[in-house]
VOGU-3710 file (C-alpha; in Angstrom, 3 decimals, decimal comma):
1> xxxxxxxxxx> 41,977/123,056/154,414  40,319/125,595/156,346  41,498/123,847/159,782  44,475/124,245/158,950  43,675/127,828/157,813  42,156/128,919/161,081  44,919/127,259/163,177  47,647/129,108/161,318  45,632/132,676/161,633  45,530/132,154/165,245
11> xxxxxxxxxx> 49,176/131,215/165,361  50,245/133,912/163,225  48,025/136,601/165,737  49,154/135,378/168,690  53,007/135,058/167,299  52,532/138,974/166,889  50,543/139,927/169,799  54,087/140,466/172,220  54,450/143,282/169,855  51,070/144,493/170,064
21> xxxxxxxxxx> 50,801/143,698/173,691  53,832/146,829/174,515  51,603/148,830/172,441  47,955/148,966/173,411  49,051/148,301/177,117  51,667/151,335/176,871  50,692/154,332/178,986  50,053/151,659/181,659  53,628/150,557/181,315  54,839/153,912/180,938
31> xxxxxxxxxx> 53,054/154,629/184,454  54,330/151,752/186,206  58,267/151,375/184,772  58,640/154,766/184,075  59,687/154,511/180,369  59,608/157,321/177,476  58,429/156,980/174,262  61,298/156,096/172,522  61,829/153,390/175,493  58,436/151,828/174,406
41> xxxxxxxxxx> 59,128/152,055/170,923  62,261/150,277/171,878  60,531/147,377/172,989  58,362/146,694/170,184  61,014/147,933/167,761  63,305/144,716/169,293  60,351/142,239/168,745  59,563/142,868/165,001  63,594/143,493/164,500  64,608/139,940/165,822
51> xxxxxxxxxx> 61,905/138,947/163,708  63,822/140,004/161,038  67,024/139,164/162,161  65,894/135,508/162,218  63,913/135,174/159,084  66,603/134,190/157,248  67,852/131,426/159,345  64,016/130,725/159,745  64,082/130,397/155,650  66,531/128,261/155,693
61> xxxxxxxxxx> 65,399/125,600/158,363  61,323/126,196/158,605  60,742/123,402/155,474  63,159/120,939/157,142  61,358/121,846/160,536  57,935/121,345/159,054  55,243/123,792/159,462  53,817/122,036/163,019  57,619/121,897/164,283  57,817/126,058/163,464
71> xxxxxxxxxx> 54,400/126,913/164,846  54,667/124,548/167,911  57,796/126,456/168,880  56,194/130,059/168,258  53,562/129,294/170,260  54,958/127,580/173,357  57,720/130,987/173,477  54,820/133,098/173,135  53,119/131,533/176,746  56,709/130,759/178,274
81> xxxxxxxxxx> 57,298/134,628/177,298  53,648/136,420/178,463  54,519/134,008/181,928  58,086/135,796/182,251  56,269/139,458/181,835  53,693/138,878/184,440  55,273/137,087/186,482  58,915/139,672/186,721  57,377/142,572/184,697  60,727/144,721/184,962
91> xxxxxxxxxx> 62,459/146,560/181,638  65,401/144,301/181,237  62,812/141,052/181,497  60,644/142,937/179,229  63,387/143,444/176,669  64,195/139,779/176,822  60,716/138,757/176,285  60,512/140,959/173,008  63,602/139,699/171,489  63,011/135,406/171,890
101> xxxxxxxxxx> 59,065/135,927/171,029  60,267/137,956/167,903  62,548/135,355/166,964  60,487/132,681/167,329  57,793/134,278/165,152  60,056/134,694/162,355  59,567/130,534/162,348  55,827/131,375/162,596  55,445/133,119/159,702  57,508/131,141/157,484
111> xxxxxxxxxx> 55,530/127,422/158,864  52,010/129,698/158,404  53,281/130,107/154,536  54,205/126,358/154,197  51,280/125,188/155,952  48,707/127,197/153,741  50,133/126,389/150,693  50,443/122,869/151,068  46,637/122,742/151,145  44,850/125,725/149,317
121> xxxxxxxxxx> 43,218/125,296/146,167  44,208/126,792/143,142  42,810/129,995/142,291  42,728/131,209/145,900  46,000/131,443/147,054  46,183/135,474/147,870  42,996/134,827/149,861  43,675/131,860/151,456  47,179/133,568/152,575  45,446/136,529/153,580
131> xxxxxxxxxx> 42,671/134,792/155,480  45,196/133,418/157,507  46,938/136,731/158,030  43,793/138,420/158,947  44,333/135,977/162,468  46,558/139,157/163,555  44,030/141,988/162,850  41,939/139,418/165,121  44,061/139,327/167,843  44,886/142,498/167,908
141> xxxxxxxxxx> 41,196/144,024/168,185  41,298/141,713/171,200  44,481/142,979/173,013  43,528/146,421/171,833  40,623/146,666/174,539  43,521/145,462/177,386  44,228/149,055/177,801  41,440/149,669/179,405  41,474/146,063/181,060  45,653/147,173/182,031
151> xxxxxxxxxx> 43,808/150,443/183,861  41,461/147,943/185,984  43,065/144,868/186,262  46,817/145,574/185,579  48,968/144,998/182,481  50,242/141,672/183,903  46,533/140,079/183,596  46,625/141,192/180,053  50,313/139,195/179,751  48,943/135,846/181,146
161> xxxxxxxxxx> 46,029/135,636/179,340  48,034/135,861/176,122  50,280/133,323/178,015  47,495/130,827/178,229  46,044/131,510/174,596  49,411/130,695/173,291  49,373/127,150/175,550  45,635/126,775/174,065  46,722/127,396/170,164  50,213/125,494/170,868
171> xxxxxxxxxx> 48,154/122,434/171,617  45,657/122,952/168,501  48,643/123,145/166,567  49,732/119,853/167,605  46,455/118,567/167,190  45,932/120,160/164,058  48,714/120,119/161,391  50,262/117,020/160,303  53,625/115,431/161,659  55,053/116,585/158,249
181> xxxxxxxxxx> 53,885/119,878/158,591  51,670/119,959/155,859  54,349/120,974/153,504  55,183/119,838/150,035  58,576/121,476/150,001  61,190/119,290/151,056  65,320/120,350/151,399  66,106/120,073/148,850  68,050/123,090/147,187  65,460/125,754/145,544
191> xxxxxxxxxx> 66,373/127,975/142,855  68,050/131,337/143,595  65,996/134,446/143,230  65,787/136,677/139,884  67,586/139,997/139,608  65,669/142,499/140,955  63,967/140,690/143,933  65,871/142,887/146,236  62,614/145,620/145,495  60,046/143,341/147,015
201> xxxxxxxxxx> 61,740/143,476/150,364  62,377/146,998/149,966  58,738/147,294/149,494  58,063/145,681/152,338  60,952/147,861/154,693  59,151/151,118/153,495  55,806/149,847/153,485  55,925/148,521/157,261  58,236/151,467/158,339  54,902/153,863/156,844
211> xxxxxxxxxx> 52,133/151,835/158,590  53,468/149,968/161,450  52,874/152,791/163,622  49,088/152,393/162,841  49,024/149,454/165,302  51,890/150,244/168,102  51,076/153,844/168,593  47,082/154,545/167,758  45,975/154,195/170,852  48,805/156,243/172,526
221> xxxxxxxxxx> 48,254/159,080/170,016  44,532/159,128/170,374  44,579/159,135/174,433  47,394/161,975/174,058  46,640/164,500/171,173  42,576/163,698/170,929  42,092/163,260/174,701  40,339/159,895/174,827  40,386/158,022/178,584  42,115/154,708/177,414
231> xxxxxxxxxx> 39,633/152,839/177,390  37,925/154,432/174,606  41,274/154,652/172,425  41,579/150,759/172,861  37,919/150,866/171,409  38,714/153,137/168,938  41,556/150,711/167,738  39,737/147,767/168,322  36,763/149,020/165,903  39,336/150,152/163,391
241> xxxxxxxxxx> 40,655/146,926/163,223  37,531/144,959/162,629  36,608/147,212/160,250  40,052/146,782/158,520  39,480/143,604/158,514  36,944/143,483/155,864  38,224/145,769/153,987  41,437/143,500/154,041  39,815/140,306/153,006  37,868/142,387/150,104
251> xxxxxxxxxx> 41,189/143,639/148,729  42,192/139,922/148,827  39,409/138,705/146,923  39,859/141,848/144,281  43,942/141,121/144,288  42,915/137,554/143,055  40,609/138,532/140,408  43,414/141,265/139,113  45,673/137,587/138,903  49,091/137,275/140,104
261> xxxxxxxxxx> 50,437/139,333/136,947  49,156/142,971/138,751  49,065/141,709/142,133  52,106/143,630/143,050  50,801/146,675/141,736  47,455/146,019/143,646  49,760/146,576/146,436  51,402/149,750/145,039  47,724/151,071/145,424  46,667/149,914/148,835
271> xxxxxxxxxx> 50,170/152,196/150,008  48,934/155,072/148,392  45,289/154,532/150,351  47,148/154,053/153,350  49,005/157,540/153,024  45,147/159,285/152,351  44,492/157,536/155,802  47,562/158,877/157,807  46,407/162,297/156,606  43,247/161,766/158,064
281> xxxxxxxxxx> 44,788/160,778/161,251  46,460/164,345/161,304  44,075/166,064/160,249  41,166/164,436/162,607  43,497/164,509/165,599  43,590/168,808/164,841  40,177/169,629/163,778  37,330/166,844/163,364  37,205/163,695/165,314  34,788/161,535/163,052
291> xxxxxxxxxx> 37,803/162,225/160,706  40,531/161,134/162,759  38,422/157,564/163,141  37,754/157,276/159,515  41,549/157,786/158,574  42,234/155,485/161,128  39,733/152,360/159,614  41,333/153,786/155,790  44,821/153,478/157,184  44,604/150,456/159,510
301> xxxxxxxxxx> 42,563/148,465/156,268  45,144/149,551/154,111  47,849/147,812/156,699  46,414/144,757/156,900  45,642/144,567/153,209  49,143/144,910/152,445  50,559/142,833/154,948  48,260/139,658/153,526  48,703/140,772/149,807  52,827/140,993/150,236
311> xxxxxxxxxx> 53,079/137,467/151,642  50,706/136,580/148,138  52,954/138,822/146,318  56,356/136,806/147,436  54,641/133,296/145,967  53,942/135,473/143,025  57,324/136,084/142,356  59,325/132,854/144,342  56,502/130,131/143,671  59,368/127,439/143,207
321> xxxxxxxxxx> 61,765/129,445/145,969  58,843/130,025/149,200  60,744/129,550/152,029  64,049/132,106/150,772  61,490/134,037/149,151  59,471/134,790/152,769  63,006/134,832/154,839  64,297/137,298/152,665  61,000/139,699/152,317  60,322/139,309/155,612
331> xxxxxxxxxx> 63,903/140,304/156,706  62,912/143,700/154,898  59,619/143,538/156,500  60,777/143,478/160,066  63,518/145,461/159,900  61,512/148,166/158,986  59,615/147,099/161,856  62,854/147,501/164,116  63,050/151,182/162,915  59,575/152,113/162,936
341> xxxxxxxxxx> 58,614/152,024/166,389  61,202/153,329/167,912  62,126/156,004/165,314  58,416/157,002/165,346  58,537/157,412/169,541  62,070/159,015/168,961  61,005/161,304/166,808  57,468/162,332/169,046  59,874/162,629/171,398  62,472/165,394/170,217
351> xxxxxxxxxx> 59,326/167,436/168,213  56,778/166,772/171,823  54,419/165,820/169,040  53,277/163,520/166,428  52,973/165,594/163,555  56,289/165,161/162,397  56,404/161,086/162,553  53,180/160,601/160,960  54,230/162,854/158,169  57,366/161,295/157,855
361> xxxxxxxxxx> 55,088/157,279/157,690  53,023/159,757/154,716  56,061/159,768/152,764  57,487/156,347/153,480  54,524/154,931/151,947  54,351/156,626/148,807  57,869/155,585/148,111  56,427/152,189/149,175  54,207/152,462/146,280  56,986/152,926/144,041
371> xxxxxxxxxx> 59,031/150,113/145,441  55,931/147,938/144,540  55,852/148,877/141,224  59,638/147,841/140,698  58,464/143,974/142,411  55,953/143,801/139,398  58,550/143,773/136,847  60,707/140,954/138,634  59,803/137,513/136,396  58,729/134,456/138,836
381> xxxxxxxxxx> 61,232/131,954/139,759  59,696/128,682/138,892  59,994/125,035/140,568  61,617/124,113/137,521  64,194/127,060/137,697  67,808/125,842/137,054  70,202/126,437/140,188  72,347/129,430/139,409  70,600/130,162/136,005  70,031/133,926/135,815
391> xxxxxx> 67,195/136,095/133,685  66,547/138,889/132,461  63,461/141,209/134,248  60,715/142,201/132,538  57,437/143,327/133,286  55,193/140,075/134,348
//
């Protein structure tokens, strides 16, 4: 079990870190290609959107793929795709880079979900789920410190060395996961979703439109509004993120004790934490910078919890219906990721500040909390769910 839990967390990471890569490398590409910050955005607004664009399709063929089919794939377009940035390094190529690697890590997440499942004892499901999810807080602390590495060394040597840790993890996947793909869920038809499911991936859209920021533009708004050398901003990220990480993996642990009944509204909570932490962000950034770094760990922990507690939340609620269940969240989930990005450099853009995005991401993630709440009263589609056989909601 926890092989295949530690392959899939680095799979999952490195699916993502394209994404992360056009952040925490991004004044260095702004330097050298000349973009703005909506150009930037762009970029890792196209990699989380095509995630979303192919979730669904990913839904529909990751069981019949198999988990190790889905992750192989993510991880062999992830080196083929840090190879192509290095090696060219131009917008266009750039662009192109952002939209396969998204797509492919749509298959990523839902073989991660399939994979875990398949193997995890009962009882430990959210943690086990957000375990593996807490692979891209991991990778991320990691490519965070390439911005100062991109100032010394160039952003291409931060490219291929995520090009040859997705060859390494392709391989372990191979090695790793059986030929089946560790799945129990076979094609056969699953049963539709309940009425009302359409507020989980609303949840999601506002939840990652509120915090996705947190990860693509920290380190750009610390070394521009609090003055930081690069270096020290990748730092800054990279010790948010680690700190995050525990605090993710105890709100896992709690979100398993509160059950699956209250899970969702678990979640409702870590969105309202995460709006205290933007605030501190603003706040710090102005006056006090021990308080910009604390809002950063609150905000970045509350990320991370709630990306690993929504994936827990969709079994919740789909436990007989995973793999539409995940395509359709995570549609939600990276759209919002398409906007947020580039909306956020857009909007830093036309105010020649950040005050107004972040306080815009406040507000997105208190009606995040809301959305939650609405998920908790959508009743669980079982595995013995009739096809076509509607319910009414109800709180669970």
């Amino acid at each position: 079990m926890w092989a295949v839990i530690t392959v899939c967390g680095l799979a999952i990471g490195l699916g993502a870190g394209p994404g992360f890569l056009f952040g925490f490398v991004g004044p260095a590409l702004q330097a050298e290609l000349r973009v703005s910050r909506a150009g930037l955005g762009l970029l890792i607004g196209l990699f989380f959107g095509f995630t979303g664009l192919t979730s669904l399709l990913a839904a529909r063929w990751g069981a019949r793929l198999g988990a190790r089919r889905c992750l192989a794939l993510n991880m062999v377009t992830v080196a083929l795709g840090g190879a192509a940035a290095a090696s060219w390094g131009n917008y266009p190529v750039l662009a192109v880079v952002a939209v396969t690697a998204g797509a492919a890590y749509a298959f990523g997440n839902v073989g991660t979900n399939l994979a875990v499942m398949a193997v995890v004892r009962p009882g430990i499901g959210g943690f086990a789920l957000t375990l593996k999810t807490a692979g891209v807080p991991a990778i991320a602390s990691v490519l965070a410190l390439g911005g100062g590495w991109a100032e010394t060394a160039g952003w291409r040597a931060v490219a291929w060395a995520l090009a040859a840790a997705g060859g390494v993890v392709a391989l372990a996947v191979l090695l790793t996961l059986p030929r089946s793909g560790g799945s129990t869920v076979t094609a056969r038809a699953e049963p539709p979703l309940r009425r009302g499911f359409w507020t989980l991936p609303l949840a999601a859209f506002l939840f990652i439109c509120g915090t996705q920021p947190l990860q693509s533009w920290m380190v750009t708004y610390v070394h521009d509004e609090a003055g930081l050398p690069l270096a020290q901003a990748g730092q800054l990220m990279a010790a948010g993120t680690a700190f995050g990480l525990t605090g993710m993996l105890g709100a896992a642990r709690w979100a398993d004790r509160l059950g699956a009944r209250r899970r969702a509204v678990f979640v409702a909570l870590v969105c309202v934490v995460a709006a205290v932490g933007i605030a501190g962000l603003l706040a710090g950034a102005r006056w006090w910078l021990p308080l910009l770094a604390a809002g950063a760990v609150l905000g970045v922990s509350a990320n991370l919890a709630g990306a690993g507690l929504t994936h827990a939340v969709v079994i919740d609620r789909a436990p007989g219906s995973v793999g539409r269940a995940s395509g359709v969240t995570m549609t939600g989930y990276y759209a919002g990721a398409l906007v947020a990005p580039w909306g956020f450099g857009a909007l830093a853009d036309a105010t020649d500040g950040y005050e107004a995005p972040w306080a815009v991401c406040l507000v997105l993630l208190l009606l995040a909390a809301a959305a939650y709440g609405g998920a908790h009263r959508v009743l669980p589609v079982t595995p013995g769910a009739a096809a076509g056989r509607r319910c009414r909601t109800g709180p669970a």
